[in-house]
N, C-alpha and C positions, 0 to 999 in steps of 0.2 A: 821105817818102812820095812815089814817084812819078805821076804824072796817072795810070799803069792800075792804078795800086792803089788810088786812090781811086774812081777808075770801076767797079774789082770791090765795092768794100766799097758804094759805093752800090746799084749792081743788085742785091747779096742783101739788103738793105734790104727794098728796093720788092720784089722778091720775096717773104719771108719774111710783108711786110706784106699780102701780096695772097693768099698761102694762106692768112694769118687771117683776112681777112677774109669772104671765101671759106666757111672755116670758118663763121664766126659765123651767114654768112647761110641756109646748109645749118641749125645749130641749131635756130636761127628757125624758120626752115618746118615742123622737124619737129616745134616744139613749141605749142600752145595757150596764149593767154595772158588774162586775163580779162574784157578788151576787143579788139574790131580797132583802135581807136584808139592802144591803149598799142603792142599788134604791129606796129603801121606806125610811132611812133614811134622804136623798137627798132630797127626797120628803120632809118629812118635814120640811127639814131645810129651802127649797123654798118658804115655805107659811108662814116662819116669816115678818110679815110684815116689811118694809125699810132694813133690815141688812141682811135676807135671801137670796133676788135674790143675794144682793151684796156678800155671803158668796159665795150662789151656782157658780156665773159667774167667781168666782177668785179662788175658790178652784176643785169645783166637773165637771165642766164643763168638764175640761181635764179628767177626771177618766172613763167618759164614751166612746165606741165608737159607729160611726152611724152604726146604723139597715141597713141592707141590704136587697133591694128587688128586689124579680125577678117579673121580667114585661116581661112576655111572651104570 
């Protein structure tokens, strides 16, 4: 493997990691959860970088539910 192949395979790493993460934290916002304390923990656990989204999307994901809005 040469140094710019390992250079590419890292960047879509940190990439890949940071549109999940990304993700997670959009989730988050849009969902209610049954305290602000649990939701800000959540929160942080989303912004650990690699193992966070993956914590949040397999554990906290189900704990919240979607916000409701009236569009009238």
């Amino acid at each position: 493997m040469t140094p710019n192949e390992l250079i590419l395979y890292v960047l879509l790493i940190v990439a890949v990691s940071f549109v999940m993460t990304m993700l997670a934290l959009i989730d988050q916002l849009k969902k209610d959860f049954p305290t602000p304390k649990e939701k800000f923990v959540w929160h942080l656990v989303a912004i650990v970088p690699v193992i966070g989204w993956l914590c949040y999307f397999a554990l906290g994901a189900k704990k919240g539910t979607r916000k409701k809005f009236d569009s009238k």
